[in-house]
Each structure stands twice: as structure tokens, then as C-alpha cells.
N, C-alpha and C positions, 0 to 999 in steps of 0.2 A: 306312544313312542316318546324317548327322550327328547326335549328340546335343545338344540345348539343356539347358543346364543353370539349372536354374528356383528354386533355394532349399534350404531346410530343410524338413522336416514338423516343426510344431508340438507341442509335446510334451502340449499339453491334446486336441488332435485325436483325433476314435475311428480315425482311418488311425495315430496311431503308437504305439498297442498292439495295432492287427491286426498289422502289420508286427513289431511287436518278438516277438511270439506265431509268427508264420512264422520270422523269423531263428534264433529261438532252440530252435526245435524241427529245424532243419536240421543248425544246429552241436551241439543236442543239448549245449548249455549255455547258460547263459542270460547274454544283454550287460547290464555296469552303465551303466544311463543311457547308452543308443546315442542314436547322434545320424545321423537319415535325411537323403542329400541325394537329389535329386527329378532325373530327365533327361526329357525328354518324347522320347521316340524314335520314332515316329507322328506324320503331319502329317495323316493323316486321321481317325484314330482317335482315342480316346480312352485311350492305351496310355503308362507310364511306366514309367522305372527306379530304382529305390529303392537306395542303396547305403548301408551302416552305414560311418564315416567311419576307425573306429580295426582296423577286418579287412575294410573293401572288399568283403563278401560282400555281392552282389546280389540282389535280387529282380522281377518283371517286373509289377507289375498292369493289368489293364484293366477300365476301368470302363463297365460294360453300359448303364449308363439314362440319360445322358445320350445315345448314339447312338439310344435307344430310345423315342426323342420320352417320358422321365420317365416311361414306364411300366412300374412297376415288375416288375408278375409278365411281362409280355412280356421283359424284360431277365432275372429270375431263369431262366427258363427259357430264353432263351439262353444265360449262363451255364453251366447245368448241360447242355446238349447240350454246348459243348465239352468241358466238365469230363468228363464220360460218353467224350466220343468218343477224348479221350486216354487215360483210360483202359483203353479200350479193344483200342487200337491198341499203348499198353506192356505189354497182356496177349498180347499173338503176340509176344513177346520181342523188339521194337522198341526195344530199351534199350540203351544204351551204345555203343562203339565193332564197327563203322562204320554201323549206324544206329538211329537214335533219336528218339526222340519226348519231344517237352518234358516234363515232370512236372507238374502242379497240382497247387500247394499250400494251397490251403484258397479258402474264398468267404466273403464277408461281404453279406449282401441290404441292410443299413441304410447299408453308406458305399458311395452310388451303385452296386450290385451289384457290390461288384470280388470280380475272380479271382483269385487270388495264382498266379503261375508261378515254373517253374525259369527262370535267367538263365543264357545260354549266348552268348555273345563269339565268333562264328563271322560269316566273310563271306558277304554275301548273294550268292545268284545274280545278282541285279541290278547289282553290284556287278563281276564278271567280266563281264556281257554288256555292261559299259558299257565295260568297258578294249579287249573285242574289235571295239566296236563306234568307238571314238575312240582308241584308241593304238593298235590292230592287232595287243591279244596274244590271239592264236586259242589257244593252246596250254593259258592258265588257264581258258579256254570250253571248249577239247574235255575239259581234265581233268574240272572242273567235273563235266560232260554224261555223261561213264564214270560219273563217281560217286553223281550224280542218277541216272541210267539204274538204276544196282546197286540202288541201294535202292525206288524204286517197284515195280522189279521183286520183289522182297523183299517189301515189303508186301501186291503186289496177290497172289503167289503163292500166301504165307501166309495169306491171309485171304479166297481162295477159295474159294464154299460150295456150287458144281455147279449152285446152278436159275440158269435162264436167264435174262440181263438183260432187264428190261423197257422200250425204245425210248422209247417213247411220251412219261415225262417230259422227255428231253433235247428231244422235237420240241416238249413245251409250254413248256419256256423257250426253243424257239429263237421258237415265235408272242410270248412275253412282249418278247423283245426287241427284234422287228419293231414292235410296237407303241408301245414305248416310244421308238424312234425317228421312229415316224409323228407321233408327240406331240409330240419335242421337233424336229421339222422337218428332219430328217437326210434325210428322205427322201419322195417321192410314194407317191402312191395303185399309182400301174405296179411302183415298187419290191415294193410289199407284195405284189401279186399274182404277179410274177415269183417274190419269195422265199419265197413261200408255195409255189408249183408245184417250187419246188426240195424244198423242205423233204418236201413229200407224196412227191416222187421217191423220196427218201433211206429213208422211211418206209416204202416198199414194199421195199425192198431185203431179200433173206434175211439177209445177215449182219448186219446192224444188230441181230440178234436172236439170235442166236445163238451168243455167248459166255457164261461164265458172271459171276455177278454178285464182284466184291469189293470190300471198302473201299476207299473214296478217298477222297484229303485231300479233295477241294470246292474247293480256291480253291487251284489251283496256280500260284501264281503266282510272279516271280523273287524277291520279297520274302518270301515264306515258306519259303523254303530257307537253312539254314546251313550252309558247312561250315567242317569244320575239317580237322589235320594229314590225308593219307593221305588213304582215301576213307570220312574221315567224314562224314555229311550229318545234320542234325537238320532236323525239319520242327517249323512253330508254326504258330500260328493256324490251328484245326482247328473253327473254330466254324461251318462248313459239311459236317462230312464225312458222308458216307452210304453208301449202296450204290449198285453201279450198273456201269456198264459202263467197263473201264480207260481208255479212251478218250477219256474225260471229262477224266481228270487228263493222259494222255499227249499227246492234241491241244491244252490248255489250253499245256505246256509250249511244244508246236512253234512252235504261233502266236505267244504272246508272243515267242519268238525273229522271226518273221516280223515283226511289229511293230517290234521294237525296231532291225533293221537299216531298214525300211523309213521309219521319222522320222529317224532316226541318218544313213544315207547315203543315202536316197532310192531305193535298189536292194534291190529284197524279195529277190532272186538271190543275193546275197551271202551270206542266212542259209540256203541252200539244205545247203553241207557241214554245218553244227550241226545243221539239223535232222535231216539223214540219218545222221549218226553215233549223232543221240541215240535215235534209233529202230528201229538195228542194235544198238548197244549194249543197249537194253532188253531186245530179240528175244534178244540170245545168256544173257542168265541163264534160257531155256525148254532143253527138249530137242530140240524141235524146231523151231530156229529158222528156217528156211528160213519154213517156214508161220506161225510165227508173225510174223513181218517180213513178210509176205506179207498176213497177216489183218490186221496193225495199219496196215498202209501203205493200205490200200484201203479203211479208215474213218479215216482219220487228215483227210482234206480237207473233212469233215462238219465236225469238230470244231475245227479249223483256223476254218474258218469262222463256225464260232458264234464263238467266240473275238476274232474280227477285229470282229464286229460288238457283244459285248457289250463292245470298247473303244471304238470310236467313239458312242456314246450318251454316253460321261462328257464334264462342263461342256470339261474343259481340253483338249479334243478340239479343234482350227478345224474351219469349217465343208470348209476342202479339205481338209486331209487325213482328215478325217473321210469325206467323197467317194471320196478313196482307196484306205481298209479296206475302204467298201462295196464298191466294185469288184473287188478285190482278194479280197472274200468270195463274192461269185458266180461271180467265176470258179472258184474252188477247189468251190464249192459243185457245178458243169455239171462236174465229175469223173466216169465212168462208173463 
């Protein structure tokens, strides 16, 4: 995304000696009289970039309590679940080249809960699915997709813990999200009943339950992926991640692919090679890939599904295309 560049941080402000306390314990010397300029880099969020003017070293904050309707201990502890889950996730040696997880670098609860991040200059996934999807370079989408592929796979390997995923909550945020489109008029009464009898289908299913549980981002979406030279990929915004079943993050990617060609050129067909590449390539970092390409293809139209539907509930959805995704999610949903 473009950055807007918004000012100076005032030098009486408690943000610009959080800031100069972050910069200066990074460079591991301390700046005379730094001087902060501000980028807003989120148009939904409340997310910006801070750079010192005379070394251009950056930093990333995001400020919790205003997204958190001004509540503050609800936003401290958001905060510290992402703070936690990065940690987390650069303790399975998620660090450096070719894959990485942002750093947090400290928290402040009194300047609207901000988080201090590592700043990393890498292009967004969103960023390649738009070139493949309006100039027609397939080539920096399949790269992209290898190198997205390597590293989920990497994560979810690594931080696989043998008990078996438990189903149940993916099927209660897939009811949260039927309802929440009941709500907001996306859909009838017939819809709900129909996607409900899918969903309970999906629910009875063995393998739905029978993989092991690992970390996942949560919010895989094409804007929390960066990459850089090679197949480096960094992942951010981890303020959803949990356990759970791979499929979460691996269906979340396909769909958004299905999406994006589907606004983009009106042919969901089109993202059909990305997503099959992106889910062979994930399959061959196992040993046994056949099966494993095999077990993730055959949950992958659940999740696909949820996917499609948890983008047509947002405001900047139309009411037709929004009609679309739903269609477009039942069908994938009546997969055997």
C-alpha cells in the first residue's frame, strides 16, 4: 500500500520518547535530538511508520484502543496476544532469511496501547496478485506462491504438536458469519438453512478432524505477507494467531486468490493454476506429498468457502458481487 506521509512527532509528545527509547536501543546508540516523521500505512487500521530523518531507521507502531472502542485493558491485551504470538512463532527459529517473523519491540498501555514493531520494506502479496491479476505477470504470482508455500509450510511443520485439531471452532465462526450476513442483509432465511446443512455436512466429515493441530497466522491474508530478495517471505500482523488446523491459513490464502481474480476479471477460473500450484508447492515441503496434496485438497473447499463468505459481509462489498462470493461459496462448499 501507498504511504501517506503525515508530519513530524512533536517533541513534547509521550510517542517521541517511546520512539526515541525504541530507535535507540536498536542502533544500540543513542540519536541527538532525532527528529520522527510519521507515514500512515493502514487505511483500516490504526497502523504507522515512524522514521528518524538523519539514519532513516524505521519503526512500525500500531495503536490498539482506538480500534478497541477506547477500551483500554480489552486493547492491552490484544496487544500482548500479538506481542506473545510473535514471540512465539521467532522462538521455532522463524528469524531471518528465508523466513521470518516481525520482531516486537516494546508496548506502551498510556499512548493509546501502541506496539512498537520491526520495519521491513518487502512487497506485499497483494501487491503481485494485483500485477497477475491487471498486467498479466503470472510469473511474480507463481514466484510469490513457491515462496509463500516454503514458508507456511515451515511454520506449520515446525510448530506441529500431534493432538488432533479440534473442528468445531472453524464451524462456529463459519455459524458467526452466516449470521452476521443475515444481519447485514446479504442473505435470506433459505440461505442460512441451506449453509447451515453444509456446514453440519462438512462437520460430520472424518478428516475434518483428524490432522494435527499447529500455529497459524489467523489472518492470512495477501497483505500480511512480505517478501523480499530470493524466497524470503516475512509474515506481520499476528494479532489473531492461534492453533488450529493448517487449513485455516492454507484455505484462507486460496480463497483470497479466488477472490481477487474473481473482482479483478470476473473469471474465478482463471485463479484456478495459483491456486493449484500454491497447494502442490505447500504439499512438497512433506515427505509424503502425494497424501499430503491429497488431504489438503479435499479440505481446502471448506475453507475456501468460509473465506469467500467472510469477504462478502465487509461494508465495501456491492450488494452483487457480494451475491457472487455467496454463490460461489456454496458451490465449493456441496464438494464431496
Amino acid at each position: 500500500m501507498k504511504e501517506t506521509y503525515l508530519g513530524h512527532v512533536p517533541f513534547q509528545d509521550n510517542l517521541y520518547q517511546f520512539l526515541s527509547k525504541i530507535m535507540s536501543d536498536q542502533a544500540r546508540e543513542s540519536f541527538s535530538e532525532p527528529d520522527f516523521r510519521i507515514f500512515r500505512i493502514s487505511r483500516h487500521k490504526e497502523v504507522y511508520a515512524y522514521e528518524e530523518s538523519s539514519s532513516r531507521a524505521r519503526v512500525v507502531c500500531k495503536f490498539y484502543w482506538p480500534r478497541m472502542n477506547w477500551d483500554r485493558d480489552r486493547a492491552t491485551q490484544a496487544a500482548f496476544h500479538e506481542y506473545d504470538s510473535l514471540e512465539i512463532l521467532r522462538g521455532y527459529n522463524l528469524v531471518g532469511s528465508p523466513h521470518h517473523v516481525i520482531r516486537p519491540l516494546g508496548f506502551d498501555r498510556e499512548i493509546n496501547c501502541a506496539l512498537a514493531l520491526e520495519y521491513y520494506a518487502g512487497e506485499r502479496l497483494s501487491h503481485s496478485i494485483h500485477h497477475a491479476v491487471r498486467h498479466h505477470d503470472d510469473d511474480r504470482l507463481f514466484r510469490r506462491l513457491t515462496a509463500l508455500a516454503y514458508f507456511l509450510a515451515t511454520q506449520h511443520d515446525r510448530t506441529a504438536n500431534g493432538m488432533p485439531v479440534n473442528f468445531e471452532p472453524d464451524c462456529d465462526y463459519f455459524s458467526h458469519l452466516v449470521s452476521t450476513l443475515l444481519k447485514r442483509r446479504r442473505i435470506g432465511q433459505w440461505d442460512v438453512d441451506e449453509l447451515s446443512w453444509l456446514c453440519d455436512i462438512w462437520r460430520g466429515r472424518s478428516r475434518m478432524w483428524e490432522d494435527q493441530q499447529v500455529w497459524l497466522h489467523g489472518d492470512a491474508t495477501p497483505a500480511n505477507f512480505l517478501f523480499g530478495p530470493g524466497m524470503d517471505v516475512v509474515a506481520i500482523d499476528l494479532e489473531r494467531a492461534k492453533r488450529g488446523d493448517r487449513m485455516f491459513d492454507i484455505g484462507r490464502i486460496a480463497g483470497e486468490l479466488q477472490h481477487a481474480f474473481m473482482v479483478g476479471t470476473g473469471h474465478k477460473h482463471l485463479a484456478e493454476p495459483f491456486i493449484g500450484h500454491f497447494l502442490w508447492e505447500y504439499s512438497c515441503h512433506f515427505r509424503e506429498r502425494e497424501l499430503t496434496f491429497k488431504s489438503i485438497t479435499s479440505r481446502a473447499p471448506y475453507y475456501m468457502g468460509l473465506t469467500l463468505l467472510r469477504i462478502a459481509r465487509n461494508d465495501y462489498i456491492t450488494n452483487d458481487y457480494g451475491g457472487r462470493l455467496i454463490r460461489q461459496a456454496k458451490r465449493l462448499l456441496r464438494a464431496p
